[in-house]
N, C-alpha and C positions, 0 to 999 in steps of 0.2 A: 504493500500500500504506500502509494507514494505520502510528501510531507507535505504538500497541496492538501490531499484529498483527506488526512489526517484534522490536519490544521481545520478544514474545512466541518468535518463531522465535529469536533469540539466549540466549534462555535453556535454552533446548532444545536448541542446540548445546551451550552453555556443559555443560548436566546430560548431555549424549549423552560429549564429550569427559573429564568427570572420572570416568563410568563406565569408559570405555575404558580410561583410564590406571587408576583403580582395581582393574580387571579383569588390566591386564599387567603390574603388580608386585603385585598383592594388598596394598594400601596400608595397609586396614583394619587387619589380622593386621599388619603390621608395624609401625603404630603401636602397635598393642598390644603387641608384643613389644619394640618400646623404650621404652615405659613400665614394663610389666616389669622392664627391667633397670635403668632409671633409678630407681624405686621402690623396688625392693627394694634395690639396689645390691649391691657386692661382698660378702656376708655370710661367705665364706671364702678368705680372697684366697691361704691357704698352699694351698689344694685346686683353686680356679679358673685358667682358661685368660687369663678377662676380657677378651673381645674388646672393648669400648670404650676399654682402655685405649692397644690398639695405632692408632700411628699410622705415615702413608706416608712411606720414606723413601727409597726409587725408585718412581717412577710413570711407568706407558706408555714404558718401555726396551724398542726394538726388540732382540728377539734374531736378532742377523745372519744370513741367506741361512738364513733358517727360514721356511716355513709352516705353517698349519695344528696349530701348537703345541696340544694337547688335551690334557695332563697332564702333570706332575710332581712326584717324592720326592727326599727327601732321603738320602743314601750317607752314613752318618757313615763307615766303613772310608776312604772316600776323604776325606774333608771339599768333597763337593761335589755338586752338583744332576745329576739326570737327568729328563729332559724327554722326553716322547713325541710325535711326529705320528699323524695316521690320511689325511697324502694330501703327496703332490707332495716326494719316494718320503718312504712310514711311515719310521721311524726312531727310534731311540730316540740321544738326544743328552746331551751330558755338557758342566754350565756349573758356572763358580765361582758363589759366592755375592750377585756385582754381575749375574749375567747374561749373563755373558763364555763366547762358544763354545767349547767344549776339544778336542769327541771327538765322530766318526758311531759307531754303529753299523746298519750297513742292515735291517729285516726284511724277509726274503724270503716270501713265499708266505702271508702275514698279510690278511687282510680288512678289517678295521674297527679298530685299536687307539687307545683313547681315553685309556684310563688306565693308571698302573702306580702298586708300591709296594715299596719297598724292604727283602727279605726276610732279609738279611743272607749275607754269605761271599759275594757276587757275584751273588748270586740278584735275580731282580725277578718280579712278577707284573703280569701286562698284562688288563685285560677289553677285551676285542672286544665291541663295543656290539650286533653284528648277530647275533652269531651267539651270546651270550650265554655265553662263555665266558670260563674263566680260566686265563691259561696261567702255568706256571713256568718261566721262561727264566734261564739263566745266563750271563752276560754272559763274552765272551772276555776273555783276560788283553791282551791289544792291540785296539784299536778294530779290527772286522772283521763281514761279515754272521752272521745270526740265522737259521735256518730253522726253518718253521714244524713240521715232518718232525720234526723231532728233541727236540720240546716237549712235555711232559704238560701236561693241560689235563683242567679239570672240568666240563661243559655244565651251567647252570641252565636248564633251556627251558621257563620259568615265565613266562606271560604275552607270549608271542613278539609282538614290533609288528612288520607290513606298512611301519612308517613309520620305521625307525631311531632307535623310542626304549627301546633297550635298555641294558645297561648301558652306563656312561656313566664310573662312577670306582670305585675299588678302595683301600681303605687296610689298613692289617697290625699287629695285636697279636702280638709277636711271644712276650710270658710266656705267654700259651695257645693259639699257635699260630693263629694268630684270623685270618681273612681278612673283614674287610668288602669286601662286594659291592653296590652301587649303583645301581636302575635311574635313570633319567631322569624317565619321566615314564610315563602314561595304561595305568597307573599309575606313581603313585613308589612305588618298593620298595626296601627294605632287607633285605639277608639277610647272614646269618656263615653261612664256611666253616672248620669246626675241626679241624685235623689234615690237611691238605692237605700240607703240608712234609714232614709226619715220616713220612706215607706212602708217598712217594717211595723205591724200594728195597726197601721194606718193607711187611709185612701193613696191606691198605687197611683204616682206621679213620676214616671221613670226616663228619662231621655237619654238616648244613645247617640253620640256622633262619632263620625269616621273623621280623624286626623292625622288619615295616612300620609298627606300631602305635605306633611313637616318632616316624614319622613323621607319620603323624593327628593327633599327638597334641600334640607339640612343633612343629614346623618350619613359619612363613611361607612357602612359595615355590612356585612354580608349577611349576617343576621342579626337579632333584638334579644340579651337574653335575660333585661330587667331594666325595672327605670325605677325613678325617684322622683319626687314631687318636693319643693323646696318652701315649705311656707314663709321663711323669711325674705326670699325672694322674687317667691311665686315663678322661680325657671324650675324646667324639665332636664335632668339628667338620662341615657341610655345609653347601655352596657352592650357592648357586641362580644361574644365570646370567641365568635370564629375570627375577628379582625383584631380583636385585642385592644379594646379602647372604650373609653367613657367621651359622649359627646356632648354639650352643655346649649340649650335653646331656650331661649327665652319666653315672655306671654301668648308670644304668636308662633311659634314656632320655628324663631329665626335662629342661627349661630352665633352662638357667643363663646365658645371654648372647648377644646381639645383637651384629650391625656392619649398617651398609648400606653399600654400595659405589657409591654415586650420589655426583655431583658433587656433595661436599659438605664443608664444615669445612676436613678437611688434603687431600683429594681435590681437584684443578682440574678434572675432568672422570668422570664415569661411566666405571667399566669397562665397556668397548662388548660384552667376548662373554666372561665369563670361566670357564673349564673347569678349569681345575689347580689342586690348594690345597697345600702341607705346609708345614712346620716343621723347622728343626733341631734341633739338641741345645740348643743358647742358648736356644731359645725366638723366634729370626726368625720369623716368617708371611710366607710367598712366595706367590703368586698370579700364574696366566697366565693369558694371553687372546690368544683367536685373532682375527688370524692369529700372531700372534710378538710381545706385548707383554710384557712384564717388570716385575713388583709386589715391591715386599718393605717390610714393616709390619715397626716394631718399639715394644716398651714401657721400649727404653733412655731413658732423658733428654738424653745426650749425644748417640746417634744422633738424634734426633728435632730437637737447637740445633741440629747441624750440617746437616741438613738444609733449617733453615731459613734460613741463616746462606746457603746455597748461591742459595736464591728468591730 
């Protein structure tokens, strides 16, 4: 084989492989979108979330004799995390703020639960990715099972997948009673569910909108596998798991800031599968990843020396 025809086959790898990988983070769109953020910079930093400012200050903490970790919100009433499974039994679990197991509670007779979000007075909302639904679950007053029997729940059966890419995360404005609803992927869709809560006991006043168009519009990522509602700022965060990033939209659904979650900067490694996103009242950003790893970013200074003060 001549060193022509050589030379010639390895650039064709070489241009076979940077398509591939440009094709399974969508590289393009995300250099764009961190020039975006680098360019224009923080233009309103009392109104902004500013994802590049957050840095890691636990990374890849196993959460103990967990699997399948697939979402979590934050409890301000308690001052601490709740986490979901959807296998190896579903559950919804109760940790402090380093990651630390506290509390089961079993779901019984549940299908697919991927995500939840914290609705306040003990309330959570879970979407089931298969069946595309949203349930209102209220958590016992002592860690105990969940049944599915005794749960209101509101069906989107909007674009059903043969392939389990249904909803996937869920997050809660709780001033307008605002459910964001989540698909995954093929398509990724975005929808609010408004008046879900206060219907409960009460004459049904439900409204559903499609806000896919923020995500055409705004969002790098190949897929959606959690989002976050910010009531101090009233913006939208979304987690792509396949693309490795957090993207930051404002009221309307515009761009306001970037993160990637590849091994990089303060990162030592790529989050390998990551599904769960929130925030606390501080303004912490927690992120999970299956099977049971453990993230929390912050834009303290102190947090972020001590941190490194620990490497």
């Amino acid at each position: 084989m001549s060193k022509r025809w050589t030379l010639g086959v390895f650039f064709i790898v070489v241009l076979l492989g940077a398509y591939v990988v440009s094709a399974r983070f969508m590289v393009h769109q995300q250099l764009y979108a961190y020039w975006q953020t680098l360019w224009h910079g923080n233009q309103a930093p009392d109104k902004n979330i500013w994802l590049p400012d957050y840095k890691a200050v636990i990374q890849a903490k196993p959460v103990a004799d967990i699997t399948n970790l697939s979402g979590i919100a934050y409890d301000p009433d308690h001052d601490r995390l709740l986490g979901i499974t959807n296998g190896g039994p579903m559950q919804i679990v109760a940790m402090n703020r380093n990651g630390d197991l506290l509390e089961r509670y079993p779901l019984i007779g549940f299908q697919d639960t991927e995500g939840l979000a914290y609705l306040g007075n003990g309330r959570v909302v879970i979407a089931d990715e298969q069946l595309q639904r949203l349930y209102v679950v209220t958590l016992p007053d002592s860690p105990g099972p969940i049944h599915v029997e005794n749960t209101p729940f509101v069906a989107i059966e909007i674009n059903l997948s043969e392939h389990n890419k249904g909803f996937e995360g869920v997050t809660y404005d709780a001033a307008n009673d605002r459910i964001f609803a989540i698909k995954e992927r093929d398509p990724r869709q975005l929808f609010t569910v408004t008046g879900m809560l206060a219907s409960i006991g009460s004459p049904l006043q439900v409204h559903i909108q499609d806000l896919t168009h923020w995500i055409d519009r705004s969002v790098s990522g190949l897929d959606l596998s959690e989002g976050y509602y910010d009531p101090r700022t009233g913006h939208l965060l979304l987690l792509s798991e396949q693309s490795s990033n957090v993207t930051e939209l404002d009221q309307d659904g515009n761009f306001v800031s970037f993160r990637s979650l590849l091994g990089l900067n303060d990162l030592k490694k790529t989050i390998p599968q990551a599904e769960g996103m929130t925030m606390d009242t501080s303004g912490e950003l927690y992120i999970v990843s299956e099977p049971n790893l453990f993230y929390r970013f912050s834009k303290s200074k102190a947090a972020v020396a001590e941190n490194q003060q620990k490497q």
